[in-house]
N, CA, C and O atoms as CSV, one atom per row, in Angstrom:
chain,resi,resn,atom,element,x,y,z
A,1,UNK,N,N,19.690,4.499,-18.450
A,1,UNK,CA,C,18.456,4.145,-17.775
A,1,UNK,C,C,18.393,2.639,-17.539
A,1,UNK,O,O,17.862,2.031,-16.609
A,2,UNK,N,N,19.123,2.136,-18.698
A,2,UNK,CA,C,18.848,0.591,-18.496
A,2,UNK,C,C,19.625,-0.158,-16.951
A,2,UNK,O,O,19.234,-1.166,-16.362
A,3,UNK,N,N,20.674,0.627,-16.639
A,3,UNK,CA,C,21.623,0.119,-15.490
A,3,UNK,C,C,20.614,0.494,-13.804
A,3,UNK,O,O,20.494,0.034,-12.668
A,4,UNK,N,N,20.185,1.421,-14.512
A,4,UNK,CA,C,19.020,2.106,-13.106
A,4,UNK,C,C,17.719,0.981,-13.128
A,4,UNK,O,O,17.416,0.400,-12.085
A,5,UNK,N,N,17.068,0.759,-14.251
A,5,UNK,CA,C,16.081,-0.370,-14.044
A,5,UNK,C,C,17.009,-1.449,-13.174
A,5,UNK,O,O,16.698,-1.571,-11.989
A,6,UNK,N,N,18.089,-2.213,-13.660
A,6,UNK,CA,C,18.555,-2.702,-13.245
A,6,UNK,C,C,18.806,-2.810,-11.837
A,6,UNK,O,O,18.555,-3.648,-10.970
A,7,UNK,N,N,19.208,-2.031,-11.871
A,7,UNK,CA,C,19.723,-2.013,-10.121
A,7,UNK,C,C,18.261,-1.741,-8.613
A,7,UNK,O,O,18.135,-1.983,-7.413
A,8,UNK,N,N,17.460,-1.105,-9.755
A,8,UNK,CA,C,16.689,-1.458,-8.847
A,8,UNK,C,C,15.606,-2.536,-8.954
A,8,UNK,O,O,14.530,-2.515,-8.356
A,9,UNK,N,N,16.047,-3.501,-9.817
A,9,UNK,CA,C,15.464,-4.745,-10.136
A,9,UNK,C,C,16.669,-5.612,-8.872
A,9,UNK,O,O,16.298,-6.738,-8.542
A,10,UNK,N,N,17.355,-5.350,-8.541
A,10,UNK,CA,C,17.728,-6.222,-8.064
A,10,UNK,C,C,17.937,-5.841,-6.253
A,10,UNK,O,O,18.301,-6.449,-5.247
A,11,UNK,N,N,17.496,-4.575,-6.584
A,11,UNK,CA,C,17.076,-3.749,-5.336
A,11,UNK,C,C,15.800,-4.685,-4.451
A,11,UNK,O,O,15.747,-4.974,-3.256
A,12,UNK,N,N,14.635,-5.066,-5.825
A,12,UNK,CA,C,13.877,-5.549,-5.623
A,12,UNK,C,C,13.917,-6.698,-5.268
A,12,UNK,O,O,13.498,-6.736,-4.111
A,13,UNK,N,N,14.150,-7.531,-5.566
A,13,UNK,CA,C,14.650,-9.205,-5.458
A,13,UNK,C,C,15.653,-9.418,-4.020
A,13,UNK,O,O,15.671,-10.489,-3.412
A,14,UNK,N,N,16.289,-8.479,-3.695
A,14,UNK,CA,C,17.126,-8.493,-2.314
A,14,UNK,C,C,16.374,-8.338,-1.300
A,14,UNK,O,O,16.582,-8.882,-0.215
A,15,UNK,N,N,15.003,-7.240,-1.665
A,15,UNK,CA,C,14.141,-7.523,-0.311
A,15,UNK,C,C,13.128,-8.315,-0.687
A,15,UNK,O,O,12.460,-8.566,0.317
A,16,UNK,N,N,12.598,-8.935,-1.827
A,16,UNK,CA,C,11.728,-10.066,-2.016
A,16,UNK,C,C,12.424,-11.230,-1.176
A,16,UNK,O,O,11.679,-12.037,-0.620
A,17,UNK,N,N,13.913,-11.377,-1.038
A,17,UNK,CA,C,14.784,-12.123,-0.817
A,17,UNK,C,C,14.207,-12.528,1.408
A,17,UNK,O,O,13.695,-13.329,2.189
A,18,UNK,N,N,14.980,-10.947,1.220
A,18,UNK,CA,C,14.746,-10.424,2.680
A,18,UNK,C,C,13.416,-11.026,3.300
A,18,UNK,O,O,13.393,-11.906,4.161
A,19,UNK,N,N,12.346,-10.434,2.744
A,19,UNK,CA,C,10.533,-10.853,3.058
A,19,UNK,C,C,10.334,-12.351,2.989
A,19,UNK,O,O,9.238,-12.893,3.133
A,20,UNK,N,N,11.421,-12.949,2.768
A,20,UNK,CA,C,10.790,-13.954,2.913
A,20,UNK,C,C,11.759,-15.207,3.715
A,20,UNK,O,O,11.496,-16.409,3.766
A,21,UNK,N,N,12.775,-14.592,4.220
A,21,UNK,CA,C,13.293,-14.623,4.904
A,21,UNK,C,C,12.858,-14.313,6.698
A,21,UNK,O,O,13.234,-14.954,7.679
A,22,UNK,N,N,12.123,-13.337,6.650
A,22,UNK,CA,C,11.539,-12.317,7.699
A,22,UNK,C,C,12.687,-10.829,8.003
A,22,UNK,O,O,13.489,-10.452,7.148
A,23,UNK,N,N,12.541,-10.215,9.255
A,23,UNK,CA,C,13.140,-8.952,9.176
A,23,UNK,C,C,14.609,-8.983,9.371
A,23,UNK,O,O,15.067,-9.947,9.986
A,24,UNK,N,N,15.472,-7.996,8.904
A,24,UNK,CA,C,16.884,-7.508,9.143
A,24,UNK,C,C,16.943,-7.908,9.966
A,24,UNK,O,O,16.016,-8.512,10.506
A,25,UNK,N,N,18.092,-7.744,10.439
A,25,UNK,CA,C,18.567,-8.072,12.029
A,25,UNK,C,C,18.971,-7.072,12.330
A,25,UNK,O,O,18.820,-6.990,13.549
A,26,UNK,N,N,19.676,-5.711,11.740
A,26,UNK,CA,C,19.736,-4.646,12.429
A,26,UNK,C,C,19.513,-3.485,11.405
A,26,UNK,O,O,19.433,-3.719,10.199
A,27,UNK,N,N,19.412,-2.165,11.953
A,27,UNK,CA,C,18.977,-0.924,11.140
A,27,UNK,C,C,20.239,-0.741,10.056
A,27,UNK,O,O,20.071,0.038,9.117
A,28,UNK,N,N,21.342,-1.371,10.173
A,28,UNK,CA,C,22.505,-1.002,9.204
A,28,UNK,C,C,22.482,-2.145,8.296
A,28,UNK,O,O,23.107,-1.988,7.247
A,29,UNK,N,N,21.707,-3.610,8.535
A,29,UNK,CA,C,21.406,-4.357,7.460
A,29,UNK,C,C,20.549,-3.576,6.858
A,29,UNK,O,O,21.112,-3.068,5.889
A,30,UNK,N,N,19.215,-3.150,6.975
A,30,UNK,CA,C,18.199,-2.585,6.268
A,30,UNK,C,C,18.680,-1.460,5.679
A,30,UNK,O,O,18.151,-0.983,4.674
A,31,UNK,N,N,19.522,-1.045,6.148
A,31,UNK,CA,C,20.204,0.335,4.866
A,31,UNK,C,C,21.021,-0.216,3.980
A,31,UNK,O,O,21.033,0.095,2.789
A,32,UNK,N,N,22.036,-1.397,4.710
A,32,UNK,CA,C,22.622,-2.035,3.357
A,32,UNK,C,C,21.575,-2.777,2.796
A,32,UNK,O,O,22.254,-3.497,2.063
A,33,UNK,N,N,20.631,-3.065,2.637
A,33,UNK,CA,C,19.252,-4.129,1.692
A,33,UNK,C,C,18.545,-3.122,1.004
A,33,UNK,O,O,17.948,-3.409,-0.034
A,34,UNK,N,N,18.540,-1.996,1.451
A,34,UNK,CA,C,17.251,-0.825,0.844
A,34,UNK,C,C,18.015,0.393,0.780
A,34,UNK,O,O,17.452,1.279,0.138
A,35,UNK,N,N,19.316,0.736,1.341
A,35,UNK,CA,C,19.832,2.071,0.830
A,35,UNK,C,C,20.727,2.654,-0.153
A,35,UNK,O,O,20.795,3.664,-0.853
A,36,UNK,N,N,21.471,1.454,0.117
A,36,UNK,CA,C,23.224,1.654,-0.048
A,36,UNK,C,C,23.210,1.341,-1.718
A,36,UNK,O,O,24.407,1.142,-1.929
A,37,UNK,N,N,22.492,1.183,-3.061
A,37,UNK,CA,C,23.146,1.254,-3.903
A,37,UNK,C,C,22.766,3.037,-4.819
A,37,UNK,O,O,23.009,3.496,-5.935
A,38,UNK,N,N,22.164,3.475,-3.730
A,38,UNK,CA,C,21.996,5.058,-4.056
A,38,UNK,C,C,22.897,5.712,-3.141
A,38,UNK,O,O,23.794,6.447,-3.553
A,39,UNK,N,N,22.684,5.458,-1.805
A,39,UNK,CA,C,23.159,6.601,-0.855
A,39,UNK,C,C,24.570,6.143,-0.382
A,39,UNK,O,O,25.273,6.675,0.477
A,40,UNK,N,N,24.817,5.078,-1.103
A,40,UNK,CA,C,26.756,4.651,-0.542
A,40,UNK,C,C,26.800,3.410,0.663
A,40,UNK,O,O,25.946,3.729,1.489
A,41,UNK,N,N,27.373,2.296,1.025
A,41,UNK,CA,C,27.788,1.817,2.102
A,41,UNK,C,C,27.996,2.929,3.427
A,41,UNK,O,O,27.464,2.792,4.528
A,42,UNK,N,N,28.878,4.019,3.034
A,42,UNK,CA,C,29.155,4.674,4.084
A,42,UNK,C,C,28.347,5.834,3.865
A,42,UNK,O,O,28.725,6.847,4.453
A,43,UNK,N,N,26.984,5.948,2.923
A,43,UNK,CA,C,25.630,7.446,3.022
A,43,UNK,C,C,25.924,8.602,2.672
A,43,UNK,O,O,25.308,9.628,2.959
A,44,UNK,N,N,27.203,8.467,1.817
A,44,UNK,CA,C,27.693,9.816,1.059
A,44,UNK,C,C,26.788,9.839,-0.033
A,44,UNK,O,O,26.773,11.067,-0.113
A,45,UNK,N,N,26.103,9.519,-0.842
A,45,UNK,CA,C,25.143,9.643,-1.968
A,45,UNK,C,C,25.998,8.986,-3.137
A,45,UNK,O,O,25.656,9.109,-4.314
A,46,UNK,N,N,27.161,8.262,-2.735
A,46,UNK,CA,C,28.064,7.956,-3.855
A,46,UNK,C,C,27.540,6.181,-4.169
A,46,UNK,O,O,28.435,5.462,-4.612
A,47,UNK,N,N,26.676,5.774,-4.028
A,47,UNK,CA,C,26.272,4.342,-4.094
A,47,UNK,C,C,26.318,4.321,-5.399
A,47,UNK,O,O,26.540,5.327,-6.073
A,48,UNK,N,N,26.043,2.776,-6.029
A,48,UNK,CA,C,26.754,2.314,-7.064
A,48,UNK,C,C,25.563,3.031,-8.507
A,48,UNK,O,O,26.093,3.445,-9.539
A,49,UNK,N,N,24.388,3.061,-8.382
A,49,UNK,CA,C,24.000,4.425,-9.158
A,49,UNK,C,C,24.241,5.487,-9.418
A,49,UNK,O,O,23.754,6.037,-10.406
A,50,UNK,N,N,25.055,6.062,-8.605
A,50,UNK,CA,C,25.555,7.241,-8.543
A,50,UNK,C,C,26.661,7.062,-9.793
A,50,UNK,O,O,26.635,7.351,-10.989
A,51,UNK,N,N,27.648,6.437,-8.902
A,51,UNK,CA,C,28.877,6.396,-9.689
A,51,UNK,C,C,29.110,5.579,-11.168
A,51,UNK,O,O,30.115,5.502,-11.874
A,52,UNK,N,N,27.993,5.107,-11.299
A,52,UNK,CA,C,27.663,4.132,-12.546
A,52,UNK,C,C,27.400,5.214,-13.811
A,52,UNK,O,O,27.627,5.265,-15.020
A,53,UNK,N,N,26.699,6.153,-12.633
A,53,UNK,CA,C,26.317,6.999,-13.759
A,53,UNK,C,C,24.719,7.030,-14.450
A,53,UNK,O,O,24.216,7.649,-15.387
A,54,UNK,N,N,24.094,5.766,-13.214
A,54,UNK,CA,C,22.862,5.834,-13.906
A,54,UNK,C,C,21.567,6.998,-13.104
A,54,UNK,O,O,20.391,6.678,-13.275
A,55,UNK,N,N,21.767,7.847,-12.555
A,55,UNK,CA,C,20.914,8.803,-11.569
A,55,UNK,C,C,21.326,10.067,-12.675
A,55,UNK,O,O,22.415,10.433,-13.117
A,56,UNK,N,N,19.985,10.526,-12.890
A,56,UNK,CA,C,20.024,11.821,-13.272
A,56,UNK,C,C,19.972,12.959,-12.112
A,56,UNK,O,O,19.937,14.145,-12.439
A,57,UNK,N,N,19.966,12.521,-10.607
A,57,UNK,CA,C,20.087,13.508,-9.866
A,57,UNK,C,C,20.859,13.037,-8.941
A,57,UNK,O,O,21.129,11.851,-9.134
A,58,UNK,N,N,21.318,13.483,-8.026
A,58,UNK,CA,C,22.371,12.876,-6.912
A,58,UNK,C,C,21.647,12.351,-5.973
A,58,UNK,O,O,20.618,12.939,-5.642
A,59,UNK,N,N,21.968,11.302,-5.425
A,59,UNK,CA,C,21.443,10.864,-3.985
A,59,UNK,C,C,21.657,11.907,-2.957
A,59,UNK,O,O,22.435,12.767,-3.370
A,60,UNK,N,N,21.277,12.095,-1.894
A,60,UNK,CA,C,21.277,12.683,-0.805
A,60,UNK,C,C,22.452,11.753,0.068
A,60,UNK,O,O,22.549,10.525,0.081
A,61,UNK,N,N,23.476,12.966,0.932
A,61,UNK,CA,C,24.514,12.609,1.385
A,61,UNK,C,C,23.699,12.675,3.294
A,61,UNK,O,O,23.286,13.619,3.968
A,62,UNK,N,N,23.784,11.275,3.538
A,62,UNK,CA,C,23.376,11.129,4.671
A,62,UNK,C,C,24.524,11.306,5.838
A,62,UNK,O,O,24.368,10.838,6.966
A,63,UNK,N,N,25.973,12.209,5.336
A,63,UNK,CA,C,26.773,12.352,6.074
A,63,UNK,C,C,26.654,14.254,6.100
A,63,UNK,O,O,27.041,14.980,7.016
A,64,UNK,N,N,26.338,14.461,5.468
A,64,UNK,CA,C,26.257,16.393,5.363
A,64,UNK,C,C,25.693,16.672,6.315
A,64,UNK,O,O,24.467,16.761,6.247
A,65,UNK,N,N,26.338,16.905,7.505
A,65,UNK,CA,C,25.856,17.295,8.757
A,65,UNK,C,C,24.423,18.698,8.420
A,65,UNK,O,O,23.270,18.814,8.834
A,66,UNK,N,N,25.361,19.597,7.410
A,66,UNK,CA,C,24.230,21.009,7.011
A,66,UNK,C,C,23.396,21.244,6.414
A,66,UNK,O,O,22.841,22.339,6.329
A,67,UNK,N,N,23.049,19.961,5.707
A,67,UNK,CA,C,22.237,19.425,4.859
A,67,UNK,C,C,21.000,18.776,5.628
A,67,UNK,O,O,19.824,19.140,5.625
A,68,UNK,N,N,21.518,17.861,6.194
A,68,UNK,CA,C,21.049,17.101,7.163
A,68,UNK,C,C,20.176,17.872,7.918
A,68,UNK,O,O,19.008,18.081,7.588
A,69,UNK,N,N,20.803,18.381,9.104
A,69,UNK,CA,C,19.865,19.635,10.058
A,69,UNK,C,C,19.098,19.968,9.250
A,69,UNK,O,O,17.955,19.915,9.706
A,70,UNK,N,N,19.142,20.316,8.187
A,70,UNK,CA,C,18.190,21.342,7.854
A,70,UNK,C,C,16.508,20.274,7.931
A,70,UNK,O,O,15.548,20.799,8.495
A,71,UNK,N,N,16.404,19.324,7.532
A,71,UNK,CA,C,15.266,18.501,7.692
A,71,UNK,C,C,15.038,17.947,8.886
A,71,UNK,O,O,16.003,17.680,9.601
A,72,UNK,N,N,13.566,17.644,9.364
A,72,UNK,CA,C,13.216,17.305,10.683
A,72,UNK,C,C,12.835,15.711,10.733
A,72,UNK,O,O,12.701,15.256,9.598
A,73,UNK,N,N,12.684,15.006,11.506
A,73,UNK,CA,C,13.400,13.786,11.371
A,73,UNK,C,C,11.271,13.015,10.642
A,73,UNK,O,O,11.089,11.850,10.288
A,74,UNK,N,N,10.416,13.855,10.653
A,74,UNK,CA,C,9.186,13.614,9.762
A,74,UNK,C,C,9.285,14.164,8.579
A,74,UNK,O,O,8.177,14.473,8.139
A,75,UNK,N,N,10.365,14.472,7.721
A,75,UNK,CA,C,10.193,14.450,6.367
A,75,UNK,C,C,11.276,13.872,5.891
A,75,UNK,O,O,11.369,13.686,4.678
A,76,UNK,N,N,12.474,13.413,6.927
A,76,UNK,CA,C,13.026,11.949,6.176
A,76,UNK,C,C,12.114,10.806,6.408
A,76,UNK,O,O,11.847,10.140,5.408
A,77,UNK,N,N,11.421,10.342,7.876
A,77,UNK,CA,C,10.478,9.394,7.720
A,77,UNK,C,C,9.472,9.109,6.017
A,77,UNK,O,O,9.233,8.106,5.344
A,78,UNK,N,N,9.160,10.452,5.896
A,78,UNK,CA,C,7.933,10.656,4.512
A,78,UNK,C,C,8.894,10.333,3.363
A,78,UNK,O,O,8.454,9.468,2.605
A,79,UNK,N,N,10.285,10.896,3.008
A,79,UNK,CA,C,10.745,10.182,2.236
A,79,UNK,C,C,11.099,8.517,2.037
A,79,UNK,O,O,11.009,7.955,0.945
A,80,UNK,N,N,11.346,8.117,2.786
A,80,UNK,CA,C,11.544,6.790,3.228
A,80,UNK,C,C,10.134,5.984,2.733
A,80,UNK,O,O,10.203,5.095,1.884
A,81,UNK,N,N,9.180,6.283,3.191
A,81,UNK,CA,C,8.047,5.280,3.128
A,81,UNK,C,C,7.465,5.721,2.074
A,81,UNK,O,O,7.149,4.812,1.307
A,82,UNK,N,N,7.046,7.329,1.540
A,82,UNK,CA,C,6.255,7.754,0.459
A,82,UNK,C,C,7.506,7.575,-0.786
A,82,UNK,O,O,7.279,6.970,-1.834
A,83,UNK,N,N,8.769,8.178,-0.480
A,83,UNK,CA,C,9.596,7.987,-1.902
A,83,UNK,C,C,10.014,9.696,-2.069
A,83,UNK,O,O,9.704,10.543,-1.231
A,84,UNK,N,N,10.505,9.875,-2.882
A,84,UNK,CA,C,11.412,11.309,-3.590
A,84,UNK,C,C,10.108,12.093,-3.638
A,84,UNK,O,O,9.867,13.070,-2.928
A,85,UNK,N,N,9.363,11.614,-4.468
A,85,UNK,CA,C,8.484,12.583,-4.851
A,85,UNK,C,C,7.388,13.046,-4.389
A,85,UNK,O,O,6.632,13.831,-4.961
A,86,UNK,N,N,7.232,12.425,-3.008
A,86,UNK,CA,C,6.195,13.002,-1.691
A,86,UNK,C,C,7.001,14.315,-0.749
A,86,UNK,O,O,6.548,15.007,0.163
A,87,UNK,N,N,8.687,14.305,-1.557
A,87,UNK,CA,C,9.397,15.368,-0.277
A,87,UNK,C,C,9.908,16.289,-1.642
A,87,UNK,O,O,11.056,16.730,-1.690
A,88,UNK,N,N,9.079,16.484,-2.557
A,88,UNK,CA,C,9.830,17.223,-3.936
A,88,UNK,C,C,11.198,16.847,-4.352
A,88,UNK,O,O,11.967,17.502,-5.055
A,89,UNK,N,N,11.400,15.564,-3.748
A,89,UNK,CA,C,13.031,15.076,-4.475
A,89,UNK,C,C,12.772,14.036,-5.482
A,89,UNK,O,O,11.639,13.600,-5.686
A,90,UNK,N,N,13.571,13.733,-5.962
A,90,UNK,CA,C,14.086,12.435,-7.131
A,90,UNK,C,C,13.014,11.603,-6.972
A,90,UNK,O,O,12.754,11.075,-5.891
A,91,UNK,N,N,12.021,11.361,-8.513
A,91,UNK,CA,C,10.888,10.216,-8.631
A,91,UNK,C,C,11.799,8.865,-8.422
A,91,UNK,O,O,11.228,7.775,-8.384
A,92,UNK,N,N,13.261,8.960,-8.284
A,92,UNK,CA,C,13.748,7.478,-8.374
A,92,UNK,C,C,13.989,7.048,-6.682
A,92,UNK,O,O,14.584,6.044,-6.291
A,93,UNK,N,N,13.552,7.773,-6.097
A,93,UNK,CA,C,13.586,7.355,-4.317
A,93,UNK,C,C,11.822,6.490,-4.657
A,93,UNK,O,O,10.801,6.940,-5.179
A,94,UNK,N,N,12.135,5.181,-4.098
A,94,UNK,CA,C,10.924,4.971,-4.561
A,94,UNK,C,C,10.262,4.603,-2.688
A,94,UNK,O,O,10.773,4.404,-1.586
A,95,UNK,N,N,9.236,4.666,-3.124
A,95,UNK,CA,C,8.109,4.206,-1.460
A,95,UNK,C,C,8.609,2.856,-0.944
A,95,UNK,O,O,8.467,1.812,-1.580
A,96,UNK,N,N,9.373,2.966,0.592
A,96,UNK,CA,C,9.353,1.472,1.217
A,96,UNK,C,C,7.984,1.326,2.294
A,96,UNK,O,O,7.958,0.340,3.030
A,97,UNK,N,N,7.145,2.076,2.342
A,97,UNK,CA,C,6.210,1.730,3.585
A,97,UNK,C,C,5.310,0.256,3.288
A,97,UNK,O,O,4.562,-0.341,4.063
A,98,UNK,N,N,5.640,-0.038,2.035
A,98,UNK,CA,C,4.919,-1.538,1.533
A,98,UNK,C,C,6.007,-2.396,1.872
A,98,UNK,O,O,5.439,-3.454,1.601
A,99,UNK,N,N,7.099,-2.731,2.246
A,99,UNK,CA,C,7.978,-3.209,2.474
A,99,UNK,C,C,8.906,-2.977,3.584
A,99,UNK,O,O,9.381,-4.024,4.025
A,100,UNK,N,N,9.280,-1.951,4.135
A,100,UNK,CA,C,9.374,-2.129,5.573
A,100,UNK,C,C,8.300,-1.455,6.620
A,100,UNK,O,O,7.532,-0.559,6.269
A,101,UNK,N,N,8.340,-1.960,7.857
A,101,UNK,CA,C,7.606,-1.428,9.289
A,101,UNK,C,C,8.047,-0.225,9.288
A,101,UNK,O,O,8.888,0.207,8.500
A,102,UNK,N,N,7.315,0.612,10.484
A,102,UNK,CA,C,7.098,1.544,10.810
A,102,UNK,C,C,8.763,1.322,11.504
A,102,UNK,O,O,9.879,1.563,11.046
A,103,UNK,N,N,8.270,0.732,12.855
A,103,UNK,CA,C,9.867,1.085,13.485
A,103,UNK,C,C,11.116,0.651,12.282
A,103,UNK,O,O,12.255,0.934,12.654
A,104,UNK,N,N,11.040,0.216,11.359
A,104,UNK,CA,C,12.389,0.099,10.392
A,104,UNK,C,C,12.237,1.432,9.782
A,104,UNK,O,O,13.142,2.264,9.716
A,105,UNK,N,N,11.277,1.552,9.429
A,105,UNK,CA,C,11.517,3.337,9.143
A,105,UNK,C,C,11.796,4.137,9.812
A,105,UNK,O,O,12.048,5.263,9.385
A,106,UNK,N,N,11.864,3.702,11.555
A,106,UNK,CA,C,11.765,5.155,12.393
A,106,UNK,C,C,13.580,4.838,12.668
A,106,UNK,O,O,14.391,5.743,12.864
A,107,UNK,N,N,13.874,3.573,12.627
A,107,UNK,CA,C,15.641,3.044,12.427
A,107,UNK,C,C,15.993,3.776,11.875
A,107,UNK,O,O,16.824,4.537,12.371
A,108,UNK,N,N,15.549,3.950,10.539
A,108,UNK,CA,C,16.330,4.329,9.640
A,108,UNK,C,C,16.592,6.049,9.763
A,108,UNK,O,O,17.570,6.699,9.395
A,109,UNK,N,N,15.492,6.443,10.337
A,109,UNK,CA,C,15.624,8.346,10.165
A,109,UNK,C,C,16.724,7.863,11.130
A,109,UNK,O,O,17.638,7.606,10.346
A,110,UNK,N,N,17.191,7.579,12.408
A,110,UNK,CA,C,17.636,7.565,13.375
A,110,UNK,C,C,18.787,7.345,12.870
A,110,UNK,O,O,19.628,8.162,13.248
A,111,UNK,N,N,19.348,6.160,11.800
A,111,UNK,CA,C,20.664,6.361,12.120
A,111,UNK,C,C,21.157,7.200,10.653
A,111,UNK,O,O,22.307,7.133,10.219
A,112,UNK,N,N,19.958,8.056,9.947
A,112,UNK,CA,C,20.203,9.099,8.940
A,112,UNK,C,C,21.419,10.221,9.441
A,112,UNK,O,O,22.254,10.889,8.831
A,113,UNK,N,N,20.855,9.963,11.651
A,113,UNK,CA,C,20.834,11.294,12.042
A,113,UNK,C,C,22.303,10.992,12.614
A,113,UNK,O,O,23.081,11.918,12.845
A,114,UNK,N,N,22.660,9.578,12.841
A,114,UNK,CA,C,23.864,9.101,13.831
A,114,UNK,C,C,24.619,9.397,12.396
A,114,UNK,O,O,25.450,10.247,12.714
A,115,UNK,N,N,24.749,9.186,11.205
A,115,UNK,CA,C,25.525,9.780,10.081
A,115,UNK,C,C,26.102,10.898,9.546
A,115,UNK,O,O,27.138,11.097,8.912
A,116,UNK,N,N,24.969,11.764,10.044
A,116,UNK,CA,C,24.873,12.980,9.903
A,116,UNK,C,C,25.753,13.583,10.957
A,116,UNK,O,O,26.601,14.439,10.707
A,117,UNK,N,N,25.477,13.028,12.307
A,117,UNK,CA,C,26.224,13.998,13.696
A,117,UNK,C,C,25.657,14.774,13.817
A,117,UNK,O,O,26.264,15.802,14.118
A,118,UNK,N,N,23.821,14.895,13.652
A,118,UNK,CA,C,23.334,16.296,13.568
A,118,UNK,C,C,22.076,16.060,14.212
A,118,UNK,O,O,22.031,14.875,14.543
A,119,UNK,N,N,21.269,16.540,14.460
A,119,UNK,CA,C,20.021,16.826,14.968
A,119,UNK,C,C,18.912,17.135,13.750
A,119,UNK,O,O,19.192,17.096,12.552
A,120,UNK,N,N,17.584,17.454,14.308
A,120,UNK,CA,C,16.856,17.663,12.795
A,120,UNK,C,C,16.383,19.190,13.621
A,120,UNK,O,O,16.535,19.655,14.750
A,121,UNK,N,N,15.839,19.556,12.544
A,121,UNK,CA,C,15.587,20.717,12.510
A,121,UNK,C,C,14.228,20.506,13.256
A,121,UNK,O,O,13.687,19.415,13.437
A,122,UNK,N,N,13.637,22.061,13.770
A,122,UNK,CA,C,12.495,21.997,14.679
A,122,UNK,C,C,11.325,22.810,13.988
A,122,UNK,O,O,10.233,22.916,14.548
């Protein structure tokens, strides 16, 4: 648990970093600043929590095309801004809608979906 505080202590401080800086410059910075030490550089769910060993549940693989489809591109938005536990997943997805915009959230479902190769479900 202590490596998971961790990491997302420093999760924190990268976009305290960011905010005060002002915004990303593109939707694949903001996934590397806010995604990538759960969901992987390349969104397999293998990010450095994962493989550390500090997640008691797996990240979500933002490359599982069948996985993927199956959600519609408003309940990855709700995960994103509310967190894990507004979409019945992992209390450790925590809420970015205090920290990024709307369109950085609507980036982000978008290139969930360019990862995926998939469409969302209807």
């Amino acid at each position: 648990m202590n490596r998971l505080a961790l990491s997302l202590g420093c999760i924190i401080a990268a976009a305290a970093v960011a905010m005060a800086d002002g915004q990303t410059e593109t939707v694949e910075d903001t996934y590397r600043l806010y995604c990538v030490q759960c969901h992987g550089t390349a969104g397999t769910g293998q990010g450095i929590n994962q493989t550390a060993g500090g997640l008691a549940v797996s990240a979500r693989d933002h490359t599982n095309s069948v996985e993927m489809s199956k959600l519609t591109d408003e309940e990855i938005r709700r995960a994103i801004a509310k967190g894990g536990d507004a979409v019945q997943k992992s209390e450790l997805m925590p809420p970015w809608e205090g920290v990024l915009s709307a369109k950085e959230i609507g980036d982000l479902v978008a290139l969930t979906r360019k990862l995926c190769k998939c469409v969302a479900a209807k």
